[in-house]
N, CA and C atoms as a LAMMPS dump frame, in Angstrom:
ITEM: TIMESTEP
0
ITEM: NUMBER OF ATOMS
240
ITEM: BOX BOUNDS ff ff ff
-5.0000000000000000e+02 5.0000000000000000e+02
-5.0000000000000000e+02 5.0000000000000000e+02
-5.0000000000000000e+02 5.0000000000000000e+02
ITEM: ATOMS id mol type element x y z
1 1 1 N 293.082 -203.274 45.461
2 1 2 C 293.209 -204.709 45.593
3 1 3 C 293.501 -205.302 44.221
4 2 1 N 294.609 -206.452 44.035
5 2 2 C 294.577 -206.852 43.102
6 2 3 C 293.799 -207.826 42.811
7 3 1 N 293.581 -208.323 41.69
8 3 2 C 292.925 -209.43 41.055
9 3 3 C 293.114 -210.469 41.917
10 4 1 N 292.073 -211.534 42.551
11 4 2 C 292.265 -212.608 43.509
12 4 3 C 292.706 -213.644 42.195
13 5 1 N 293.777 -214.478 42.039
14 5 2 C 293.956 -215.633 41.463
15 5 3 C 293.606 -217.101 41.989
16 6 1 N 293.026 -217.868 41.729
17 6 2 C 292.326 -219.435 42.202
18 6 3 C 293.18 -220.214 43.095
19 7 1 N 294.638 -219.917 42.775
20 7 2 C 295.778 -220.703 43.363
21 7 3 C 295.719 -220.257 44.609
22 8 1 N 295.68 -219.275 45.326
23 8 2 C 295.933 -218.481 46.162
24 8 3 C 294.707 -219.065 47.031
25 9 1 N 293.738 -219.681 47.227
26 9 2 C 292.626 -220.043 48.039
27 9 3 C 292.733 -221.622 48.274
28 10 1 N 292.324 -221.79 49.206
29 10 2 C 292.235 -223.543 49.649
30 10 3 C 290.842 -223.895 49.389
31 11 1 N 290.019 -222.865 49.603
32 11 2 C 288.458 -222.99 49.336
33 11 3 C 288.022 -222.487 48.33
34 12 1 N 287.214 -222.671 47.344
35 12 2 C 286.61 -221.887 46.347
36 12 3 C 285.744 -221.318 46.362
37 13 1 N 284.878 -220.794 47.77
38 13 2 C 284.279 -220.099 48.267
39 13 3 C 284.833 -219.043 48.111
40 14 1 N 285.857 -219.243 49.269
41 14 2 C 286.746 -217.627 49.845
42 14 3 C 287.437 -217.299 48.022
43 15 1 N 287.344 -218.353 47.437
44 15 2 C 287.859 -217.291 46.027
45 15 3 C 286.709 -216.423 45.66
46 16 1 N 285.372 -217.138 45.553
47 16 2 C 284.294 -216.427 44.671
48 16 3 C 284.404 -215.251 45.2
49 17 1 N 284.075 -215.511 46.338
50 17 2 C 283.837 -214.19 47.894
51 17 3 C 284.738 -212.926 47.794
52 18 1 N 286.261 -213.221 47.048
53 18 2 C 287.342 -212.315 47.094
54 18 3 C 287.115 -211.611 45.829
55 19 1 N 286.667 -212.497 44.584
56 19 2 C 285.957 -212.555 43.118
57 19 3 C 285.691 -210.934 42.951
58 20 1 N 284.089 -211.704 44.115
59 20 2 C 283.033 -211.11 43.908
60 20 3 C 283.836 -209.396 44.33
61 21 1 N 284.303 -209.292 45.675
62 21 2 C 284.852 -207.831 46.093
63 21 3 C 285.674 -206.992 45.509
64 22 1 N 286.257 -208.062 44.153
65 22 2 C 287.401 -207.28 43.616
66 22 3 C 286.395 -207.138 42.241
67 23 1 N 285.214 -207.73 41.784
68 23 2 C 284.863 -206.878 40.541
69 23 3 C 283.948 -205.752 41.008
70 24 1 N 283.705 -205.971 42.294
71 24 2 C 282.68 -204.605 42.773
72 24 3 C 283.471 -204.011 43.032
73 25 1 N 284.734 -203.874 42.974
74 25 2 C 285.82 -202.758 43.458
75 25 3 C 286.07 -201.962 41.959
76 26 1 N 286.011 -202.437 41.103
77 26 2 C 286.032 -202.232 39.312
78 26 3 C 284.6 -201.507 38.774
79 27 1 N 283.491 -202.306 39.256
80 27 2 C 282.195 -201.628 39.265
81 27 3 C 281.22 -201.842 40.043
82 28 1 N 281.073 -200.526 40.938
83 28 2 C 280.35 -200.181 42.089
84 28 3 C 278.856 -200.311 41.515
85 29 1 N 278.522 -200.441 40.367
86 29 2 C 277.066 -201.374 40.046
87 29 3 C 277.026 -202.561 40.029
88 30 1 N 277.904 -203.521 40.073
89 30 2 C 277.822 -204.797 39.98
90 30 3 C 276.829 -205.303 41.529
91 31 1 N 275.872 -206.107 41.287
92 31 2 C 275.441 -206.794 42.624
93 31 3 C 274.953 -207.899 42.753
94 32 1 N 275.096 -208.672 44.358
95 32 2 C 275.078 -210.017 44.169
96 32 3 C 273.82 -210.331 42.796
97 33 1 N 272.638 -209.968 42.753
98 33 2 C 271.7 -210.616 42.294
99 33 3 C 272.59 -210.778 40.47
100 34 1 N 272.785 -209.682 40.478
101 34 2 C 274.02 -209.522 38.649
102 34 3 C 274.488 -210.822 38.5
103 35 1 N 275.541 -210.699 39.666
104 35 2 C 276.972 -212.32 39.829
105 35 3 C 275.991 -213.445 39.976
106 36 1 N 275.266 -213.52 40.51
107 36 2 C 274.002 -214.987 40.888
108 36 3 C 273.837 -215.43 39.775
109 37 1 N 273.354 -214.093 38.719
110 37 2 C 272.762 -214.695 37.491
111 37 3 C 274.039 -215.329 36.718
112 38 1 N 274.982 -214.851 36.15
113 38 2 C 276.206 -214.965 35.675
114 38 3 C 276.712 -216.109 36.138
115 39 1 N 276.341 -216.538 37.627
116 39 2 C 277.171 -218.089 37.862
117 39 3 C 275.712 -218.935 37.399
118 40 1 N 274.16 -218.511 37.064
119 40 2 C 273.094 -219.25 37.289
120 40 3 C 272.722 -220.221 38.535
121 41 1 N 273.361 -219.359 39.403
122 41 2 C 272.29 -219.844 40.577
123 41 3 C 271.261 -218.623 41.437
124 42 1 N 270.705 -219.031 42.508
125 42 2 C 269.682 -218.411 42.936
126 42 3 C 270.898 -217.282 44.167
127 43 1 N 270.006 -215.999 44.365
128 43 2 C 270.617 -215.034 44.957
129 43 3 C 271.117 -215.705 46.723
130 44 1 N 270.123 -216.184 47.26
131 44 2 C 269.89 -216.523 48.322
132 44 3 C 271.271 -218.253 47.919
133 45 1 N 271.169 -218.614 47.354
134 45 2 C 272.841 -219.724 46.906
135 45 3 C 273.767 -218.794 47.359
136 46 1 N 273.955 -217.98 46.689
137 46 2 C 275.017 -217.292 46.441
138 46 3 C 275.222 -217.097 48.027
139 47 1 N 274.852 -216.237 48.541
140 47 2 C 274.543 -216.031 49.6
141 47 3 C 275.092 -217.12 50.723
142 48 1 N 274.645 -218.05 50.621
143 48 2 C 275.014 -219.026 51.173
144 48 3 C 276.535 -219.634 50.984
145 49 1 N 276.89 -219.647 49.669
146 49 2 C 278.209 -220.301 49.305
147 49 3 C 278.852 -218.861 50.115
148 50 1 N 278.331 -217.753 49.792
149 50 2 C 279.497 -217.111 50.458
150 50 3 C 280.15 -217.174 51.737
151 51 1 N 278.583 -217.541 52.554
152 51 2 C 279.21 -218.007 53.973
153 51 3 C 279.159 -219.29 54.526
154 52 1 N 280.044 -220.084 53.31
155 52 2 C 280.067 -221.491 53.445
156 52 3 C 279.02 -222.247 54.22
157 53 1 N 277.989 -222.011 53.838
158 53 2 C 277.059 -222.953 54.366
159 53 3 C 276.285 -223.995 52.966
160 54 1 N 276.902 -223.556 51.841
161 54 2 C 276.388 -224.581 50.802
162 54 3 C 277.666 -224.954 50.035
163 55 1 N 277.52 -225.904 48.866
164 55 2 C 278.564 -226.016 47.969
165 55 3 C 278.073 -226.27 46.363
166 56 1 N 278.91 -225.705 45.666
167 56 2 C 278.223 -226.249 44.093
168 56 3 C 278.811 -227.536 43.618
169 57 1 N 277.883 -228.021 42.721
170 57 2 C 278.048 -229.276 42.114
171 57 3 C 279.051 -228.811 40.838
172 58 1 N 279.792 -230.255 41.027
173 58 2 C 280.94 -230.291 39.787
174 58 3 C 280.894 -229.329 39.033
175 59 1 N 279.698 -229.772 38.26
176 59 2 C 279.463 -228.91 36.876
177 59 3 C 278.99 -227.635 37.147
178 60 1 N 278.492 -227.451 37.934
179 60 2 C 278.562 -225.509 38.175
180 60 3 C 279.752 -224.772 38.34
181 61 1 N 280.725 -225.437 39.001
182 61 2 C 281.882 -225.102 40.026
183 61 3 C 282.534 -224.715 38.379
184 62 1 N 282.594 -225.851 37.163
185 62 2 C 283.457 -226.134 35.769
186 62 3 C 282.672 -224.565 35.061
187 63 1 N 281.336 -224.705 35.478
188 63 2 C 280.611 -223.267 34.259
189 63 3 C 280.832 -222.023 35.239
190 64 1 N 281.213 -222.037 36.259
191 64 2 C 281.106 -220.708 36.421
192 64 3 C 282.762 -220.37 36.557
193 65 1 N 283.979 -221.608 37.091
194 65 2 C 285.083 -221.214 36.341
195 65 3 C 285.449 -220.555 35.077
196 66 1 N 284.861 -221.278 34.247
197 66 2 C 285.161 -220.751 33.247
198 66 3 C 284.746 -219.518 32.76
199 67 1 N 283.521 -218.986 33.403
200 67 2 C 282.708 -217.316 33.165
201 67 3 C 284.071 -217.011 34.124
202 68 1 N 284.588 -216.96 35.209
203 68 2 C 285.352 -216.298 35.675
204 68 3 C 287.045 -216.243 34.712
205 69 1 N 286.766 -217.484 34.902
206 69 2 C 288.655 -217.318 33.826
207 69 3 C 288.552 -216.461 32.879
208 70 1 N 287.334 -216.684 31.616
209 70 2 C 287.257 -215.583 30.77
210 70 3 C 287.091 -214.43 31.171
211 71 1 N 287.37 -213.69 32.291
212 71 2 C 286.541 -212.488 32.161
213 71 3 C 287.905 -212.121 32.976
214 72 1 N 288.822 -212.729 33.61
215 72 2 C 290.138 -212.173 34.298
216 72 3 C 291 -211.903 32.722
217 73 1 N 292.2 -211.44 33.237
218 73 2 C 293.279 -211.311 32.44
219 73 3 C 293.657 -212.313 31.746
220 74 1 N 293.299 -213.412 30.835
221 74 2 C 293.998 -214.302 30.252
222 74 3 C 293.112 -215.482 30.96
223 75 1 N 293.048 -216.419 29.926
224 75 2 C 293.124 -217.828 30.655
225 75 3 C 294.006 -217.725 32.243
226 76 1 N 293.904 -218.501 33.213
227 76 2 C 294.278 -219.069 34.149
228 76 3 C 293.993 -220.335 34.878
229 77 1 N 294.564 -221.571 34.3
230 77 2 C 293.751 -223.242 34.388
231 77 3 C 294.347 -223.71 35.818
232 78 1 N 294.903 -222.266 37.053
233 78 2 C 295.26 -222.996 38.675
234 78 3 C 293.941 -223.599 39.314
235 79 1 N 294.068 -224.764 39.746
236 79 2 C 293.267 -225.398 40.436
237 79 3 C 292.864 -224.793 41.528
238 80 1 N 291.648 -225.231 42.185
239 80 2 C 291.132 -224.423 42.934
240 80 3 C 291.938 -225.355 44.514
């Protein structure tokens, strides 16, 4: 699977969600409770955003973009 890019989603859920499968596809140790911490929310959030039953506030949505942009190939500033 390749790298999910932000543009490519209407929801920023189904991005994290695609995120999340393509860095556990890179490392089979990575797990939700790891990514929870890394976005700083709670495991059981996570959890939830994944199956759209919650949403993050502005400023989480801005800090955990940006842990994700840095950590893909290059900057990438596509809107979600």
């Amino acid at each position: 699977m390749n790298e999910p890019q932000p543009s490519g989603y209407d929801d920023y859920r189904n991005y994290f969600k695609k995120r999340f499968a393509w860095a556990r596809e890179q490392n089979s140790r990575l797990s939700h409770n790891f990514f929870a911490r890394k976005m700083k929310v709670s495991t059981a959030f996570l959890s939830m955003l994944f199956s759209k039953k919650k949403h993050m506030s502005l400023n989480s949505l801005v800090a955990v973009s940006d842990y994700l942009i840095t950590r893909s190939s290059g900057p990438n500033y596509s809107c979600f």
